[in-house]
C-alpha positions, 0 to 999 in steps of 0.5 A: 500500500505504501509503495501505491501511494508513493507511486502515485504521489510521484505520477502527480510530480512529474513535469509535463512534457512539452513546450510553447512557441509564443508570438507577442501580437502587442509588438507588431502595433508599433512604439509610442517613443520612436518610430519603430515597431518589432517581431517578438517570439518565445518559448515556454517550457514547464520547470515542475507541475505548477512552474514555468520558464520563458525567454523572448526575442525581439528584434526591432526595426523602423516603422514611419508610420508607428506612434503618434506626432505628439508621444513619439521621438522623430527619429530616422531610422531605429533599430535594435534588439530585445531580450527577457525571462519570466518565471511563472507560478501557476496558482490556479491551474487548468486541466491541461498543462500551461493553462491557468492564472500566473503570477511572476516576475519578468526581466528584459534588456533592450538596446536601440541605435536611432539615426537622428536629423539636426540643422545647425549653423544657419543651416547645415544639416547632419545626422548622427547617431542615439544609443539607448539601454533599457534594463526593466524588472516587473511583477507579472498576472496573467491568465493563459487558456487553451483555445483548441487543439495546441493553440493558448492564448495568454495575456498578462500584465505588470508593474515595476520599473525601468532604467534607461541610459541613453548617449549620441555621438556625431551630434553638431548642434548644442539644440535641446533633445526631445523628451521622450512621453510620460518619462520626463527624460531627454532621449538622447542623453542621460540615465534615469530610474522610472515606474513603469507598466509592462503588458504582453498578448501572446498566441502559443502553440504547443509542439 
């Protein structure tokens, strides 16, 4: 009797088998700070019964017509990359493996090189160049469902903060920068610590 039970105590532990390839929809809408848009994919893959490992990849480029006149920075051309982990804790799990509602945290690294257009001496123009470091850590709530067959679907949304350095080379003119919306902080210089929120809408497929 002792060893059934035991047995069945360890059947309940196993790890499911399997992993998700994830794609976030919100990336392809487009950056509200410059004028770019992005491809982000990921994989999901289960640690125990009720945990969760993530990674992302998002890579970045120009987009003209994203953003808004009066919340992005006019920027040139902008390109980049951006990486991130979560480490889910499934609370309230659903019948199938990698559904339910989950809380953890998040971290991301981002990079950008922005190209930026000035006139300066009665005139004379000049591009030169914007990098930018983003290092962000936020709590993460979502809620991941099976639609049918290997297809999820998995909104979350957290709080936490941000840290941004940015520095530009090439740069002719002493004009002021533009500042980038709701954080009060030139793009093109400086570092800074801000609050910040952070949301993902992503479609899986289980293989």
């Amino acid at each position: 009797m002792f060893c059934l039970a035991n047995n069945s105590l360890r059947s309940q532990e196993v790890t499911p088998r399997g992993w998700l390839l994830k794609y976030d929809v919100i990336s392809l809408l487009g950056d509200q700070v410059s004028s770019s848009m992005g491809v982000r994919l990921g994989v999901e893959f289960m640690t125990g019964r009720d945990q969760s490992l993530s990674a992302d990849i998002m890579y970045i480029f120009p987009c003209t017509s994203c953003g808004e006149a009066y919340t992005r920075i006019e920027t040139e051309k902008t390109v980049g990359f951006l990486i991130s982990a979560d480490y889910s804790f499934y609370l309230i799990t659903g019948k199938q493996a990698f559904s339910g509602f989950h809380l953890g945290p998040r971290l991301a690294y981002q990079f950008t090189q922005a190209d930026m257009y000035e006139t300066y001496q009665n005139g004379i123009p000049n591009t030169y160049q914007v990098y930018r470091n983003m290092i962000a850590a936020h709590a993460m709530a979502g809620y991941q469902i099976r639609i049918a067959g290997p297809l999820y679907f998995d909104p979350a949304l957290g709080f936490g903060f941000r840290f941004i350095s940015s520095r530009n080379e090439n740069k002719m003119g002493d004009d002021p920068g533009q500042h980038e919306f709701i954080y009060n902080k030139d793009y093109e210089s400086g570092a800074q610590f801000f609050p910040s929120f952070d949301i993902s809408i992503k479609i899986g497929l289980k293989l």
